[in-house]
N, C-alpha and C positions, 0 to 999 in steps of 0.2 A: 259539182264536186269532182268530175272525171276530168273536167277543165285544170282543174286544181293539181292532181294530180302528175298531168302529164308536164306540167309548169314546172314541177317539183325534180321530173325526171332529168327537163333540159336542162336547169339549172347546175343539175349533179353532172350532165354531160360536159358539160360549160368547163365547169372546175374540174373535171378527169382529163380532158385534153388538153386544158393550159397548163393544168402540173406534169404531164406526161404521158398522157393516154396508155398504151398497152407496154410503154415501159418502164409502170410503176413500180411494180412484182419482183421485176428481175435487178440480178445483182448484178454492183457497177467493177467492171474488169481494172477500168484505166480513165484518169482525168488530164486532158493536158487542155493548158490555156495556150490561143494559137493569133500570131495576126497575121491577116489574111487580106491578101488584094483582090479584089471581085473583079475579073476581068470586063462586065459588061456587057457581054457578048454572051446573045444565049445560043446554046450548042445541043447535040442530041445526045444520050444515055444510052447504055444498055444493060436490061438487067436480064430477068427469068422470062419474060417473056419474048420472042422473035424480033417482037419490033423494037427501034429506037424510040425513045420518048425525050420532050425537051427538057432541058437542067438548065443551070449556069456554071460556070469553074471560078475557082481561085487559084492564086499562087501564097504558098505559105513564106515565113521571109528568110525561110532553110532552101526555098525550092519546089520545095514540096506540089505538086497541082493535086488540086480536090476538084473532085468535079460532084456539085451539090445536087444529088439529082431527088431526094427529097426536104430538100432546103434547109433555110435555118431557121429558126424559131427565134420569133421574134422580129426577124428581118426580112425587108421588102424587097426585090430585086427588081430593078431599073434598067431595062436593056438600054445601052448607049451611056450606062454612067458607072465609070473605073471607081471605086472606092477603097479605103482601106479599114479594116474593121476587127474588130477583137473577138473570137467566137470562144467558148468552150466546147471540145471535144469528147464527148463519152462514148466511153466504148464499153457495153451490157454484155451477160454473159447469155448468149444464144444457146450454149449448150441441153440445157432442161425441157421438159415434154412441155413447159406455159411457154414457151417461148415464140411469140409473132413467127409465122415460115414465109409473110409477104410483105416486111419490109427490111429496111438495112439495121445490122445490129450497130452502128453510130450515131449517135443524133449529136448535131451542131446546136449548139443556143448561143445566141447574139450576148455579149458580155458590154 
């Protein structure tokens, strides 16, 4: 039965990260649909912590460079392969005490 149980739990896990994990809660700022060229080339990041950690970048077709350092959903990254790709862009409202403090208030999904 505790077998059972903990089945019950991942499953729940399963579907909270594919719909959005810790950015279900929070309210959405801004939508924009974006295409985007994956440069291929994977590069290093910097966020809260000292060190650099690895990402990839895009160019949007404004100009725009994103450097995706927690990826996109949905999408695989292919070092050595340029692509071009349609993402949706949301940007959550960070401001409220539920609000993640460890990761980006943007999340990309592959469109």
């Amino acid at each position: 039965m505790k077998y059972l149980g903990m089945t019950v739990v991942l499953l729940g896990s399963i579907g909270s990260a594919a719909a959005g994990g810790p950015f279900d809660h929070l309210p959405i700022l801004e939508k924009n649909r974006l295409t985007v060229t994956i440069t291929g080339e994977r590069t290093f990041c910097m966020g809260m912590a000292p060190q650099p950690f690895p990402c990839f970048e895009g160019i949007t077709t404004s100009g725009r460079k994103i450097s995706f350092d927690t990826g996109i959903s949905g999408y695989t990254f292919r070092e050595g392969r340029k692509e071009t790709i349609e993402v949706e862009e949301i940007k959550y409202d960070f401001s409220g005490p539920a609000a993640p403090m460890d990761t980006s208030s943007i999340r990309y999904v592959l469109k």
